[in-house]
N, C-alpha and C positions, 0 to 999 in steps of 0.2 A: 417423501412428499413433505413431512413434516420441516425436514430441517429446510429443504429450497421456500418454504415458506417462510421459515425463521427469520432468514438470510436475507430473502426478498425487504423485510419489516424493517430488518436492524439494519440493514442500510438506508431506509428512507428515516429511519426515527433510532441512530444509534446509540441515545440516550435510554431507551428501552431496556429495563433489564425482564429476568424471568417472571417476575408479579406480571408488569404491561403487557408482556406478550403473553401472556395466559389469557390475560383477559380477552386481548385484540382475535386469538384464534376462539376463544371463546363464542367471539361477534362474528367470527366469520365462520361461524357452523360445526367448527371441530370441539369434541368432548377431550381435552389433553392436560392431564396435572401438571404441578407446576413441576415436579421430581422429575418429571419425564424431560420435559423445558430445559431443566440445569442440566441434565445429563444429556443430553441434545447439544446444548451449546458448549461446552465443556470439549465433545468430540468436535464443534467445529472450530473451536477457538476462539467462541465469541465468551466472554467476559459479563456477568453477571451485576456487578457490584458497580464499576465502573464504567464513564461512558463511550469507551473503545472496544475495537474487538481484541481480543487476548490471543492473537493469534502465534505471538511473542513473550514465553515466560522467562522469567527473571532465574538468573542461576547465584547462589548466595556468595559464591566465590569469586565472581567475575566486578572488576572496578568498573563504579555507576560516573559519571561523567556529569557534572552539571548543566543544565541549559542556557544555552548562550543568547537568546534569539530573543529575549524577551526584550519590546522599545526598537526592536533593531530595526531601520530601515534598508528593505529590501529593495537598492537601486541598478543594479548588473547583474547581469549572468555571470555565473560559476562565483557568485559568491557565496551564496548558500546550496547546497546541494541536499535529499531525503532523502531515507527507501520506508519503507513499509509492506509487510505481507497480508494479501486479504485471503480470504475462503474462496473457491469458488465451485460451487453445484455442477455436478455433470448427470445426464442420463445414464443414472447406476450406478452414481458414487460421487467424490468431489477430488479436487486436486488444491493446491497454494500456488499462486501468485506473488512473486515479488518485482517493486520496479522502483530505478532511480531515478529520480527527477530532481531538476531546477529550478529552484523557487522562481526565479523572476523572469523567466522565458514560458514555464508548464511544460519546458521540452524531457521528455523521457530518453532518457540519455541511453536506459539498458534495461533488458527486462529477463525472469527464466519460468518457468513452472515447475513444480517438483511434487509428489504423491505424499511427502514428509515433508516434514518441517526442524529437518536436521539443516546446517549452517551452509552445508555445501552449496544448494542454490543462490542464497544470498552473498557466499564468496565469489562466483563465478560473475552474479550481477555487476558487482560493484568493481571485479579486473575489467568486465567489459566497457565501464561508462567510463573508469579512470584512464584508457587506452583515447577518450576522447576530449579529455580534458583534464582539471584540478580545481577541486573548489579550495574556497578559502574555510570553510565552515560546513563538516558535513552532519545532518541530526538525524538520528533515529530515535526508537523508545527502546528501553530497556530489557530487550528481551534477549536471552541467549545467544539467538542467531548471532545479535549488533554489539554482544560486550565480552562474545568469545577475545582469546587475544591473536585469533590470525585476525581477525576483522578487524579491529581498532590496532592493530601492528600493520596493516596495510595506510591505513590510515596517517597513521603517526609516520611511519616513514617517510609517504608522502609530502611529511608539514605539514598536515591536515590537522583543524580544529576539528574537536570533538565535541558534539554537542548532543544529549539527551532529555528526551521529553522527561518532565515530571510525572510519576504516576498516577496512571487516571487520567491522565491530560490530552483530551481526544483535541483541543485546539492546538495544539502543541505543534502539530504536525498537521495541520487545516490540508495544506494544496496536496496532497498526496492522498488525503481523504477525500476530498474533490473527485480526483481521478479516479478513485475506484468506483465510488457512484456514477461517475462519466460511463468507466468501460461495463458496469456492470447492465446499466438501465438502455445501453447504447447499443449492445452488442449479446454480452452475455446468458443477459435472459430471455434475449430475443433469438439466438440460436440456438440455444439448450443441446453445446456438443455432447459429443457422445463414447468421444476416445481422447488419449491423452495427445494423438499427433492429428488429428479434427482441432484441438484443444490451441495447440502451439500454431497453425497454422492459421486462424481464425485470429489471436492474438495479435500474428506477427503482421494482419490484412489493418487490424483495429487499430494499433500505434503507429501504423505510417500511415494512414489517414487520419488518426488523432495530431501528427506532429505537424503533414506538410497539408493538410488542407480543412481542419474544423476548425472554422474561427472561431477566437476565444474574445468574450464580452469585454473580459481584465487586462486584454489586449490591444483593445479598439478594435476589435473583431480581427487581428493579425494572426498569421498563424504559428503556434509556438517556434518549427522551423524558422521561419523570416527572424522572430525575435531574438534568437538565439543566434543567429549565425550572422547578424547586423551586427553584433559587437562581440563576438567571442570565435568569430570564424568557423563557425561547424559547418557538417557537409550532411550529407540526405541521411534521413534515419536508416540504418538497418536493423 
C-alpha cells in the first residue's frame, strides 16, 4: 500500500524526496518513518536526494557521455530520440517499464516491461524503435542499463549521437517524464493490473491510443502518429 502510495506522490511532485513524503503520508493519516520511506524507495527506484526517479543506477566502469541537448532546438522528427524506466505498482507487486520516444513528434517508437531492471529490456526496446527509424541524437540518463557497451555499441554503430542527462537532471529528459505521468494517471492507476500479461496487454491498448488518437496540446492537439509520420514516414504503432 505504502509504496503505490509513494509512487502515486512522486509522480505528481517528483522533486519529493523522503523528508516530503513523510510528512505528506503523515497528512494523509499513515504513522510511517522516514527509514521505512528510504527503504521503500530504494526497492522502487525512486531516488532520494535527487529530483528523479533512480530507477537507473550508475555503474563506475561504464563511459558517461556528455549532454548535448542543452539550447538545442527541437525542430523534426528522429532528431532527438529518449528512453527512460519508470516503476510501475501492480496488485501484489510492481514491475519496470521502459519506452523510446521522439522528442518532437511524443511518438513512442518501442516499448517492453520486465520484473528487473537488468539491460536486457532496454536492449530489446531500442532494436525494436531502431527497426523503425534512426535518430541523429539519442539521450538517456546515466544509469547501467544506457552506458552498458551493447547499449551505446548499438548506438555508435548506428552513427548515433550520444547524449546523457546530467545527474539529478529530472529536466534533462522533461518529454519522456511527461509520458510517464501521462500513462501512469491515464491508465495505470486507474486499472490497478494484476499480472505481468494483464500488464503488457493493457500497455500495448494505452500506446496505440496514446500515438494514433490522444491529442496532444504541444501538438496543436495533432496526434503524435500524424506528426511523426508527416515528415519522417512512419506507419501505425505496434
Amino acid at each position: 500500500m505504502y509504496m503505490r502510495l509513494i509512487d502515486r506522490q512522486y509522480t505528481r511532485t517528483p522533486f519529493y524526496g523522503s523528508r516530503r513524503l513523510s510528512v505528506w503520508l503523515g497528512n494523509q493519516g499513515f504513522d510511517v518513518n522516514r527509514k521505512r520511506i528510504q527503504r521503500l524507495m530504494r526497492l522502487m527506484g525512486l531516488e532520494a536526494i535527487y529530483p528523479r526517479p533512480n530507477t537507473s543506477r550508475p555503474a563506475k566502469a561504464h563511459r558517461i557521455y556528455p549532454y548535448l541537448l542543452r539550447n538545442v532546438e527541437i525542430v523534426r522528427p528522429n532528431q532527438v530520440w529518449s528512453t527512460d524506466i519508470t516503476y510501475v505498482p501492480m496488485n501484489g507487486g510492481f514491475m519496470f517499464l521502459v519506452a523510446v520516444i521522439d522528442w518532437y513528434s511524443r511518438y513512442v517508437l518501442s516499448w517492453r516491461i520486465s520484473n528487473t531492471l537488468d539491460a536486457e529490456f532496454c536492449l530489446e526496446a531500442l532494436d525494436a524503435a531502431l527497426k523503425r527509424g534512426c535518430p541523429e541524437i539519442f539521450n538517456t540518463d546515466q544509469g547501467s542499463q544506457f552506458t552498458c557497451s551493447d547499449f551505446t555499441g548499438r548506438l555508435a554503430t548506428a552513427g548515433i549521437k550520444i547524449s546523457m542527462d546530467g545527474r539529478g537532471r529530472a529536466l534533462d529528459n522533461i518529454f519522456i517524464e511527461r509520458l510517464w505521468r501521462s500513462v501512469k494517471y491515464e491508465d495505470i492507476y486507474l486499472k490497478n493490473y494484476g499480472t505481468g500479461g494483464a500488464l503488457h496487454t493493457g500497455m500495448s491498448r494505452y500506446f496505440r491510443f496514446y500515438n494514433t488518437e490522444r491529442p496532444h496540446q504541444a501538438l496543436k492537439y495533432s496526434t503524435p502518429l500524424s506528426v511523426y509520420s508527416a515528415a519522417a514516414g512512419g506507419d501505425e504503432f505496434i
